[in-house]
MOPAC internal coordinates of N, CA, C and O (Angstrom, degrees):
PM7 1SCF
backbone

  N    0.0000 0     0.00 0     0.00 0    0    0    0
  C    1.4520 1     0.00 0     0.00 0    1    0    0
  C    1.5304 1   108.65 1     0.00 0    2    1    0
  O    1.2310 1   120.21 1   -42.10 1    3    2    1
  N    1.2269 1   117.20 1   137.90 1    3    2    1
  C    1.7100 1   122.43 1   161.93 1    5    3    2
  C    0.9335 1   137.17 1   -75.27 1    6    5    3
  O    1.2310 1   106.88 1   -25.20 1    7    6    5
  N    1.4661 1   142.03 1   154.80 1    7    6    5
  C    1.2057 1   127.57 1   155.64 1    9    7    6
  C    1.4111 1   147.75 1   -32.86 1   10    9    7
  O    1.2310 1   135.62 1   118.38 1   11   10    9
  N    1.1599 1    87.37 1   -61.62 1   11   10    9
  C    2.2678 1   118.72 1   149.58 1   13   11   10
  C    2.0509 1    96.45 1   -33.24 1   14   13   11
  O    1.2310 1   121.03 1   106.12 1   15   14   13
  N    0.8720 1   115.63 1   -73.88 1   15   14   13
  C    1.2486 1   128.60 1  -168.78 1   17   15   14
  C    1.5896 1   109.07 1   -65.21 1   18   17   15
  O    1.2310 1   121.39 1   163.53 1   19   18   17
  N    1.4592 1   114.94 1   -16.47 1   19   18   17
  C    1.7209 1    91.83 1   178.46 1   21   19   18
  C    1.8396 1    82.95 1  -115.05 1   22   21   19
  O    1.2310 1   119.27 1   169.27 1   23   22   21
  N    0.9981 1   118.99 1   -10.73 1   23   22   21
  C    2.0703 1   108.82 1   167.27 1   25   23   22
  C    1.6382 1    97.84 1   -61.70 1   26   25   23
  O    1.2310 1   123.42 1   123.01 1   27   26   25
  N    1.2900 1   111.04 1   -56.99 1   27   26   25
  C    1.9750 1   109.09 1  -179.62 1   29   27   26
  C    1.3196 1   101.01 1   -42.68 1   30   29   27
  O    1.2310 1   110.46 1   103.24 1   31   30   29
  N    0.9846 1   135.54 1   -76.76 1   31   30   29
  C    1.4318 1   131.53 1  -149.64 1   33   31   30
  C    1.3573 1   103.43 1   -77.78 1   34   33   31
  O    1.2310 1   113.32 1   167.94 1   35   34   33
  N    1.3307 1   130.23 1   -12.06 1   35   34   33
  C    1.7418 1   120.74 1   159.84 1   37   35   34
  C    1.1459 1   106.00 1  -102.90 1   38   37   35
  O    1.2310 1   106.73 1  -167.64 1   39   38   37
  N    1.1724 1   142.30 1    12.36 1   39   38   37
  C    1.2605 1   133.19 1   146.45 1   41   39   38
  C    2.1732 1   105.67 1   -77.95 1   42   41   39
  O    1.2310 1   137.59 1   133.99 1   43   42   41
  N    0.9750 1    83.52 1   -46.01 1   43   42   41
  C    1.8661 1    74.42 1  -179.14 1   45   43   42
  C    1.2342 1   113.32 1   -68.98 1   46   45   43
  O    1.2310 1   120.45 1   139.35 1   47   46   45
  N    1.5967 1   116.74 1   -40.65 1   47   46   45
  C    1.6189 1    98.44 1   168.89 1   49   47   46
  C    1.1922 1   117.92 1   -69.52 1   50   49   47
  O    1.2310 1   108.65 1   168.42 1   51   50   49
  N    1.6262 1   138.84 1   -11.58 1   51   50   49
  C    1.4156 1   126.56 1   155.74 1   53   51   50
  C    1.2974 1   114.47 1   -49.67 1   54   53   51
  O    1.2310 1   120.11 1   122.62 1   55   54   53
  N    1.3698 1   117.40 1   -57.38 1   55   54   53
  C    1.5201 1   134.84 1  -148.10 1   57   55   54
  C    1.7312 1    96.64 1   -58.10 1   58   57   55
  O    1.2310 1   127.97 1   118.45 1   59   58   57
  N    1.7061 1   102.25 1   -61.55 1   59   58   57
  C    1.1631 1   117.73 1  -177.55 1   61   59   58
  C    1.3378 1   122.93 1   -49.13 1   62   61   59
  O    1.2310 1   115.30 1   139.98 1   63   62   61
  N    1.4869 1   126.52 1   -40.02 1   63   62   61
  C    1.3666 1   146.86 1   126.31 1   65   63   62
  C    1.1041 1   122.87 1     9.10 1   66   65   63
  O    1.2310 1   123.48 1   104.75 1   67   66   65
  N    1.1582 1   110.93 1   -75.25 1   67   66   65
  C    1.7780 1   134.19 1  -165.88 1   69   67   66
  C    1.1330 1    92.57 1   -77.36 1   70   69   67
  O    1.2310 1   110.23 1   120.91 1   71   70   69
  N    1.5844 1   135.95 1   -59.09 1   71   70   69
  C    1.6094 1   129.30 1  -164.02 1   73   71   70
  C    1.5498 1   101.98 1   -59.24 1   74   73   71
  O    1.2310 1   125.41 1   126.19 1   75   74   73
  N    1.4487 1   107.21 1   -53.81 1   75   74   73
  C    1.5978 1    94.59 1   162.49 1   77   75   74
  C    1.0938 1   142.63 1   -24.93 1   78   77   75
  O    1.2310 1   126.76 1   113.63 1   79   78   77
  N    1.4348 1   104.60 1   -66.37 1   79   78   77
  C    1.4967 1   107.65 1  -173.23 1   81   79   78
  C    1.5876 1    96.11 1   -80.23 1   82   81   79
  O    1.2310 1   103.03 1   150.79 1   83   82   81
  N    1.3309 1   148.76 1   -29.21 1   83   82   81
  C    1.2707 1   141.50 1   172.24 1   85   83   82
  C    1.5620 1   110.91 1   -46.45 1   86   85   83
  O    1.2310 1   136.18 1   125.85 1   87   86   85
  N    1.2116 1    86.28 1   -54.15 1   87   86   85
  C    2.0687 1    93.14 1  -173.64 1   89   87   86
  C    1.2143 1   132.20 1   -80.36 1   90   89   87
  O    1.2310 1   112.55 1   148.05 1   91   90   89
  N    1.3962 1   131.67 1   -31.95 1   91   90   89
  C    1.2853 1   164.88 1  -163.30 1   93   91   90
  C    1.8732 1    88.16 1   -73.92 1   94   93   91
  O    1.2310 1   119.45 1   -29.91 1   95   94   93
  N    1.5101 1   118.66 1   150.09 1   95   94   93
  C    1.2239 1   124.94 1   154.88 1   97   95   94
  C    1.7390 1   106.22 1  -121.56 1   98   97   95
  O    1.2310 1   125.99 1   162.55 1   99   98   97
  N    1.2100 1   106.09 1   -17.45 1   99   98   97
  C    1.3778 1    99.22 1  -167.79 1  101   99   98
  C    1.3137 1   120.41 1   -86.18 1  102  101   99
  O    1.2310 1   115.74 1   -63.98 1  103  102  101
  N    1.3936 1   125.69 1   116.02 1  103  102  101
  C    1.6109 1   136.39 1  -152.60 1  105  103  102
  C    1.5910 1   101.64 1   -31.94 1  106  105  103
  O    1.2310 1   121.21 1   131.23 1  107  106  105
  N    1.3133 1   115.30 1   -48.77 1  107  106  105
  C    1.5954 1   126.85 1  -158.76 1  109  107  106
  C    1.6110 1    99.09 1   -74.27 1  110  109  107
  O    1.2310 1   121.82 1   139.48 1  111  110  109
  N    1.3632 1   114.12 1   -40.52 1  111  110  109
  C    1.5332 1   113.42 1  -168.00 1  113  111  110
  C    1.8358 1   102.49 1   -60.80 1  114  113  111
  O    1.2310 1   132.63 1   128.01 1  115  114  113
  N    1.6563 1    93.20 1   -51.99 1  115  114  113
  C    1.8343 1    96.78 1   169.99 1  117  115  114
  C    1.3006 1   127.64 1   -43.08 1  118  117  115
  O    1.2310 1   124.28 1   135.60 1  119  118  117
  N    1.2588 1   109.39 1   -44.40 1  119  118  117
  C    1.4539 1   108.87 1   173.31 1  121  119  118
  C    1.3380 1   128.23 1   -59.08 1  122  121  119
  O    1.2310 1   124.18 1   125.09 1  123  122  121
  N    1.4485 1   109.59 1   -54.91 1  123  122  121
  C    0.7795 1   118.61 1   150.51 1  125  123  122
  C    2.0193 1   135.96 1   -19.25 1  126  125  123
  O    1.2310 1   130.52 1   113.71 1  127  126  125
  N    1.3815 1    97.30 1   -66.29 1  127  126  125
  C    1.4081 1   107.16 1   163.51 1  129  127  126
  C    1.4737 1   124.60 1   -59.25 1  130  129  127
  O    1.2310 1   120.06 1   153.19 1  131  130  129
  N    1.2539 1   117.49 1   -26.81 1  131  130  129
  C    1.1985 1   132.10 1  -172.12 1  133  131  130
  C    1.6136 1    96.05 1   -90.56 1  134  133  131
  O    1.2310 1   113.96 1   126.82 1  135  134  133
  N    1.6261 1   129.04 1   -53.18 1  135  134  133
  C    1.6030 1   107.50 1   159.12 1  137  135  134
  C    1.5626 1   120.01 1   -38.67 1  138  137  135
  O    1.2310 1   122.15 1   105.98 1  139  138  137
  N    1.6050 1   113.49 1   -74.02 1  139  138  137
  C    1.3399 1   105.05 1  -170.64 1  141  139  138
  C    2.1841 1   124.15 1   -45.26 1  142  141  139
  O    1.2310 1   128.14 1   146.98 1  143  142  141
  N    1.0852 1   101.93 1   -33.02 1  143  142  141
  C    1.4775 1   111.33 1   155.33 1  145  143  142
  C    1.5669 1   114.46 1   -52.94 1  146  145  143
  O    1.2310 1   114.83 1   127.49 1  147  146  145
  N    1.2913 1   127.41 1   -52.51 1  147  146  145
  C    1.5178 1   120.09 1   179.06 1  149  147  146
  C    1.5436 1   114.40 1   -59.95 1  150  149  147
  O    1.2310 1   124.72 1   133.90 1  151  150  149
  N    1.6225 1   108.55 1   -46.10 1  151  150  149
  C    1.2791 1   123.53 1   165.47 1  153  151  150
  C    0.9261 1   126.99 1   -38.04 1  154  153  151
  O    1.2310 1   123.49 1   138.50 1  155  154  153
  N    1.6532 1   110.92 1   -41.50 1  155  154  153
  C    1.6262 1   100.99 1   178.07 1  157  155  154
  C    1.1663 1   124.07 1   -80.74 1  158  157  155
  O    1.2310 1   116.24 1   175.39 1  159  158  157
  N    1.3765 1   124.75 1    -4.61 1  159  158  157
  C    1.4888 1   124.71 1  -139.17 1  161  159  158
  C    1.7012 1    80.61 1  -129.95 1  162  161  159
  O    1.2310 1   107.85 1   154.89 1  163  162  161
  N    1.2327 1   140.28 1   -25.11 1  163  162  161
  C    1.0682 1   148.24 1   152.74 1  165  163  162
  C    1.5388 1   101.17 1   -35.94 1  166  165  163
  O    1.2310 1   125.48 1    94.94 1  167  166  165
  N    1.6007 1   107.08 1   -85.06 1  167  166  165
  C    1.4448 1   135.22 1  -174.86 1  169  167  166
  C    2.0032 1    94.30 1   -36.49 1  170  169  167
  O    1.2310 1   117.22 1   115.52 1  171  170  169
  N    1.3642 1   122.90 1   -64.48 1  171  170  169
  C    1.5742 1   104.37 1   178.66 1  173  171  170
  C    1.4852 1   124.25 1   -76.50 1  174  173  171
  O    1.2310 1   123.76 1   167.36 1  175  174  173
  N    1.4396 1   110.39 1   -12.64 1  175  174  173
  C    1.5894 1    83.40 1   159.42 1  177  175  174
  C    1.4987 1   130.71 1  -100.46 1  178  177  175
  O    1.2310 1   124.05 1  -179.47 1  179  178  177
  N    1.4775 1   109.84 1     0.53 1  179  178  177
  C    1.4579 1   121.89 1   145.62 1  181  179  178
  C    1.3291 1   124.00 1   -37.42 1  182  181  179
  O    1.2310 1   127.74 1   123.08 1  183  182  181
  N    1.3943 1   102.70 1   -56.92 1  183  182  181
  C    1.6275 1   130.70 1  -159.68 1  185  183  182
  C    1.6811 1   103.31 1   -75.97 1  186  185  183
  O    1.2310 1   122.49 1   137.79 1  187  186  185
  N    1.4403 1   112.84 1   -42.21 1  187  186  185
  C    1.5908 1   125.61 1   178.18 1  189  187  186
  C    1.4868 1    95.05 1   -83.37 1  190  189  187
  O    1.2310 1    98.29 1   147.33 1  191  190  189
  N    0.6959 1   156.47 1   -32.67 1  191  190  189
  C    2.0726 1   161.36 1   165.92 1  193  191  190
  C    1.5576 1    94.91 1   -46.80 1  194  193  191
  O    1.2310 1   119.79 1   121.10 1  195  194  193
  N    1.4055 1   118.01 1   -58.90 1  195  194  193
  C    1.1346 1   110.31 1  -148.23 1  197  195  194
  C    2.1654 1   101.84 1   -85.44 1  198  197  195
  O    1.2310 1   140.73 1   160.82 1  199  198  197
  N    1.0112 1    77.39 1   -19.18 1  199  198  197
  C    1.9418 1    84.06 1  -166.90 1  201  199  198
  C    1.5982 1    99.46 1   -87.27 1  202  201  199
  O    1.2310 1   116.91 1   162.85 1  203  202  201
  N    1.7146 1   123.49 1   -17.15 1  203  202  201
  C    1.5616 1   121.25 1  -155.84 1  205  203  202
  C    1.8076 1    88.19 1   -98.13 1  206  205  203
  O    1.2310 1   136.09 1   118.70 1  207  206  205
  N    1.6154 1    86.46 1   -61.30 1  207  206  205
  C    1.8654 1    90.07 1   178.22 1  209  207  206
  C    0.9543 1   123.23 1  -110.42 1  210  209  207
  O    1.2310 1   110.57 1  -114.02 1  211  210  209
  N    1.5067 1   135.33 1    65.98 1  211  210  209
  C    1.5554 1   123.52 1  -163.32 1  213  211  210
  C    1.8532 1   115.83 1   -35.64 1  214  213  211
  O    1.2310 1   129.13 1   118.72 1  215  214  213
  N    1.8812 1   100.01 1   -61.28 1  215  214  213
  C    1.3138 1    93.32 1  -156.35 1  217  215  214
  C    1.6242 1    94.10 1   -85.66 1  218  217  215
  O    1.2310 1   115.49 1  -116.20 1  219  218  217
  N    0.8707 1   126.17 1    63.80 1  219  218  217
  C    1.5951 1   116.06 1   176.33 1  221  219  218
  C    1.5282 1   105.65 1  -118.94 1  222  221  219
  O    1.2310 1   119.32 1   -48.56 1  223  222  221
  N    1.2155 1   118.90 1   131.44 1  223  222  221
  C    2.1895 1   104.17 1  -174.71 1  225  223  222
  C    1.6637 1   111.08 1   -82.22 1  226  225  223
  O    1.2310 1   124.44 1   161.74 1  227  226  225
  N    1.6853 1   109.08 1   -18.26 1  227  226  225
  C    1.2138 1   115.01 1  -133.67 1  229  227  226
  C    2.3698 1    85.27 1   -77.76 1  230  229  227
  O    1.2310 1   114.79 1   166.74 1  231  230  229
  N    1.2271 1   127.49 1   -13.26 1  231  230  229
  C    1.1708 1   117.95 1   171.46 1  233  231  230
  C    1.8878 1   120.82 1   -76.39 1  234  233  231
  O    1.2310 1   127.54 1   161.23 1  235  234  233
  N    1.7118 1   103.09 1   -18.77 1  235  234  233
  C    1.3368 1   120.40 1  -172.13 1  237  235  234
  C    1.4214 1   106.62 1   -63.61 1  238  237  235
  O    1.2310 1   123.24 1   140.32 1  239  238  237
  N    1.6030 1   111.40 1   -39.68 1  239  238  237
  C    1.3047 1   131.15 1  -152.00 1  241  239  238
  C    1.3087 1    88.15 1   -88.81 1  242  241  239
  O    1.2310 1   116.81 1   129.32 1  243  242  241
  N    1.5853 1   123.67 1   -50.68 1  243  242  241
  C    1.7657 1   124.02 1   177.85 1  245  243  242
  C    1.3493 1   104.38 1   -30.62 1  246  245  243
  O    1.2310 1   128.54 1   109.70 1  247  246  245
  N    1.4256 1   101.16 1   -70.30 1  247  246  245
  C    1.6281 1   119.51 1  -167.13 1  249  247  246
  C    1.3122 1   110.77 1   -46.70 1  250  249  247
  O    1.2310 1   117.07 1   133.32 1  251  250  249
  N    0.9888 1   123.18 1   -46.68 1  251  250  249
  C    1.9311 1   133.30 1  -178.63 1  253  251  250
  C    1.6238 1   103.90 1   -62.76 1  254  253  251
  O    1.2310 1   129.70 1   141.52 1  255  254  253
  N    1.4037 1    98.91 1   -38.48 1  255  254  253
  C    1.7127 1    86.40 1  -168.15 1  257  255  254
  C    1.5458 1    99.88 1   -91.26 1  258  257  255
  O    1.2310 1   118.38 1   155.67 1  259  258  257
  N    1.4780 1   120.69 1   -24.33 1  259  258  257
  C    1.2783 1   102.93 1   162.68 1  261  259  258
  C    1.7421 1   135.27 1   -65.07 1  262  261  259
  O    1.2310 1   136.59 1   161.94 1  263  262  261
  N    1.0850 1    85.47 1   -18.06 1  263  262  261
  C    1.9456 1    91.73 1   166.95 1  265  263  262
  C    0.8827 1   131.32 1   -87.95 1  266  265  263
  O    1.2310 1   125.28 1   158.50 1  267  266  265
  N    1.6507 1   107.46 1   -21.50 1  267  266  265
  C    1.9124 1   120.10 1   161.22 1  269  267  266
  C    0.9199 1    97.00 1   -63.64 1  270  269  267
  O    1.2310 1   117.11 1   108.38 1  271  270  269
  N    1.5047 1   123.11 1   -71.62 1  271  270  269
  C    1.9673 1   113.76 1  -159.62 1  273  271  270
  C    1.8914 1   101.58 1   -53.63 1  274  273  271
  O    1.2310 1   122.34 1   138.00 1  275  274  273
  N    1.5154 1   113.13 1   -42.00 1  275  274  273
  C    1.8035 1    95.45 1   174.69 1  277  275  274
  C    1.1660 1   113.90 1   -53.60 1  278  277  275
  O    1.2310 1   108.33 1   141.97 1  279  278  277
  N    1.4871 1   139.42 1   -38.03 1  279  278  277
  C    1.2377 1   137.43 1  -176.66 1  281  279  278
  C    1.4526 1   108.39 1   -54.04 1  282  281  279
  O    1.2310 1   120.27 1   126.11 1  283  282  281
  N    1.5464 1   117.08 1   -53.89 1  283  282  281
  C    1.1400 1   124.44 1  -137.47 1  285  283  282
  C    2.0058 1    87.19 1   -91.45 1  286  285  283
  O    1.2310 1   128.08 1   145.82 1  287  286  285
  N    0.9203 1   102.04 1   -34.18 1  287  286  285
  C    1.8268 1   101.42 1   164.13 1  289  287  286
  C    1.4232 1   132.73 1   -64.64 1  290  289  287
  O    1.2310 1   132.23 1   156.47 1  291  290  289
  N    1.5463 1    93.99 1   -23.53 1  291  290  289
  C    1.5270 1   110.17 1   171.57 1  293  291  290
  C    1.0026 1   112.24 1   -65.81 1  294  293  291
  O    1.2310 1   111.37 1   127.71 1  295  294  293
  N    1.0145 1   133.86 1   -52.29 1  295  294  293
  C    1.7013 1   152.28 1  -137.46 1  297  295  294
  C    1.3382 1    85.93 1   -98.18 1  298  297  295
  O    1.2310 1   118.23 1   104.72 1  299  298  297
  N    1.2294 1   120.98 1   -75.28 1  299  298  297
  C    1.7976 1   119.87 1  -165.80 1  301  299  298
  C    1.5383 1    95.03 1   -43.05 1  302  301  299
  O    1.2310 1   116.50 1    98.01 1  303  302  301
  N    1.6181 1   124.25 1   -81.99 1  303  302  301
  C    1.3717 1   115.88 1  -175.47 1  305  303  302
  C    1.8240 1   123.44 1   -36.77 1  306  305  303
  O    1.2310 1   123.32 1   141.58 1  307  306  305
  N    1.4403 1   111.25 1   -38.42 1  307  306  305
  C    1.5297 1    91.48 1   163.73 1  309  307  306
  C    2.0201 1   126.50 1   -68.83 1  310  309  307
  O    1.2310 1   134.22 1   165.75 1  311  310  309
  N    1.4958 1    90.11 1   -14.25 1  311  310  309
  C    1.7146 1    80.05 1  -175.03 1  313  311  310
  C    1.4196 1   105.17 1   -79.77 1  314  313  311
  O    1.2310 1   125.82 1   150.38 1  315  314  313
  N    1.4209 1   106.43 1   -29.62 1  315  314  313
  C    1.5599 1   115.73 1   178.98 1  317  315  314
  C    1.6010 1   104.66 1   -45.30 1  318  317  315
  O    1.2310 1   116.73 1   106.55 1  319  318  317
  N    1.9916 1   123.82 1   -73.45 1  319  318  317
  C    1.1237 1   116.34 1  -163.70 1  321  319  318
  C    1.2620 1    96.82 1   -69.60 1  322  321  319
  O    1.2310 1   110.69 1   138.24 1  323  322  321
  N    1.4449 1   135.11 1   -41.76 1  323  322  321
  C    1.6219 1   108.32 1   166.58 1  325  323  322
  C    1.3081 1   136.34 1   -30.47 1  326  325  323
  O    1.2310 1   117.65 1   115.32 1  327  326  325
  N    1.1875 1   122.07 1   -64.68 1  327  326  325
  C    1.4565 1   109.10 1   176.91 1  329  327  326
  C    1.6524 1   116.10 1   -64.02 1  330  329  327
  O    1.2310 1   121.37 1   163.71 1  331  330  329
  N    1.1331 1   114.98 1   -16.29 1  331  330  329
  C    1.6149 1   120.46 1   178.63 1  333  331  330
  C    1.2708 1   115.50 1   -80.72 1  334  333  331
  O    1.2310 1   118.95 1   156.73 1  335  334  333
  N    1.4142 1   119.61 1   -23.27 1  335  334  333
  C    1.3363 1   126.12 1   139.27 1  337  335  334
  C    1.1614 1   137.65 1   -31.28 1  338  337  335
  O    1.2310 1   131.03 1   100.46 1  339  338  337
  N    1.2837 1    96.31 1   -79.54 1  339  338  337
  C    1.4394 1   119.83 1   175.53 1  341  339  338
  C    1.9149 1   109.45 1   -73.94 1  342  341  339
  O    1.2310 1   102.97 1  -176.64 1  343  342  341
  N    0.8685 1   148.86 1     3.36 1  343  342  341
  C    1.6404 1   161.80 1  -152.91 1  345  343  342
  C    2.2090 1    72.48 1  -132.62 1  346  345  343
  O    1.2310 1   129.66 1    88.66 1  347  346  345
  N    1.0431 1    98.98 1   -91.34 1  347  346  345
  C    2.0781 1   108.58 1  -165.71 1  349  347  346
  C    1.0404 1   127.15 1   -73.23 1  350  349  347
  O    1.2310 1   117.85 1   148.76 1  351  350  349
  N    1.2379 1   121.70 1   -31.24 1  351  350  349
  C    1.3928 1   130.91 1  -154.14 1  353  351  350
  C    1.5048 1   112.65 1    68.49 1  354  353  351
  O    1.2310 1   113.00 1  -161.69 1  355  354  353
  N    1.0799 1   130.83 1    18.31 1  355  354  353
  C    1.1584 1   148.19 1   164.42 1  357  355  354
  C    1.8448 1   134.99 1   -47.79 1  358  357  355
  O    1.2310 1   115.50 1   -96.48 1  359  358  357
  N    1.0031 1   126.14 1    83.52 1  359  358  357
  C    1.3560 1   121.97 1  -160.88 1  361  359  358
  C    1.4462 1   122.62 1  -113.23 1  362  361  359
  O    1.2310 1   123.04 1   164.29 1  363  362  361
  N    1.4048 1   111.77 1   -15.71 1  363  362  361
  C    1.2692 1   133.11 1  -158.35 1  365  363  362
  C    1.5120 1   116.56 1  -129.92 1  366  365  363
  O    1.2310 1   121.03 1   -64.74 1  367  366  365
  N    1.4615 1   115.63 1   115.26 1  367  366  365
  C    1.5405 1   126.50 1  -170.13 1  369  367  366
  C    1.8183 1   115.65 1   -26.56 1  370  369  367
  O    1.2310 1   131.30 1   133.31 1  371  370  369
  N    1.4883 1    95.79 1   -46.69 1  371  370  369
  C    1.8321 1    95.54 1  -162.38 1  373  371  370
  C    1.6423 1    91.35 1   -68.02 1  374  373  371
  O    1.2310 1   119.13 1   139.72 1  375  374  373
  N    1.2044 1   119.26 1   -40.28 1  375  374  373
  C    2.0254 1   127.96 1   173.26 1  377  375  374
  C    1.3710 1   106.91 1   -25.20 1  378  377  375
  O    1.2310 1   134.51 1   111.21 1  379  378  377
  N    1.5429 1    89.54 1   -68.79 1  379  378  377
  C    1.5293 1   105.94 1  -167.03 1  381  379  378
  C    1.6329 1   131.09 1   -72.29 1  382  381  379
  O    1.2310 1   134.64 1  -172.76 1  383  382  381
  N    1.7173 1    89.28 1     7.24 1  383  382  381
  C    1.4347 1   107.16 1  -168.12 1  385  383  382
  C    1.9197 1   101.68 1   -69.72 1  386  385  383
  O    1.2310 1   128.83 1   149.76 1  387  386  385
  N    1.6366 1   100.60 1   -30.24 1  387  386  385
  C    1.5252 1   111.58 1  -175.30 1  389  387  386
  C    1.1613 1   107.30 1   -85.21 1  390  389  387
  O    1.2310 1   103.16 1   -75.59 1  391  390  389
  N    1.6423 1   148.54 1   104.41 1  391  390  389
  C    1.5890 1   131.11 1  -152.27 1  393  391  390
  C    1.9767 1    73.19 1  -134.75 1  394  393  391
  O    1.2310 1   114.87 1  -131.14 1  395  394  393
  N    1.2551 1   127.34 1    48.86 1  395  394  393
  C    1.8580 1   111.09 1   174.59 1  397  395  394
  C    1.5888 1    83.18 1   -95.30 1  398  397  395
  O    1.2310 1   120.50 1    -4.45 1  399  398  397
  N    1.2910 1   116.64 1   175.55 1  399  398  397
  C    0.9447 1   140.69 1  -115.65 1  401  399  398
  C    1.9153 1    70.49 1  -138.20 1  402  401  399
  O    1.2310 1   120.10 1   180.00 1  403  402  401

């Protein structure tokens, strides 16, 4: 595989990304979009790491900790609309725009 060829395919999971989170109202769909956007941008500087410095680790370790902190953002933002769910019935951005108490 090429370089050219792994920038394409993180450019579309950006692209695809963004329309997501642009279009979507529903908290989960955003997130969602907003992962596949991290993903991509993950995926090219993986892809530029691996082609600039092959034997170097210090981009491997980037990449790892950038997918922990996505994990670890994932998770918090789903417990968030979870309990706001379950607290409102709340599912949908313009909803959630009112968060008083």
């Amino acid at each position: 595989m090429t370089l050219e060829l792994f920038l394409v395919v993180a450019g579309a999971l950006f692209s695809v990304g963004l329309f997501g989170a642009l279009t979507q109202q529903s908290i989960v769909m955003l997130m969602m979009g907003l992962e596949l956007m991290l993903g991509g941008i993950i995926l090219a500087a993986a892809a530029l790491w691996h082609y600039v410095a092959p034997a170097s680790t210090d981009g491997q370790v980037l990449i790892v900790l950038a997918v922990t902190v996505m994990a670890v953002e994932m998770a918090i933002g789903f417990a968030i609309v979870t309990a706001l769910f379950r607290a409102r019935e709340v599912d949908m951005t313009d909803e959630a725009a009112e968060l008083k108490g």
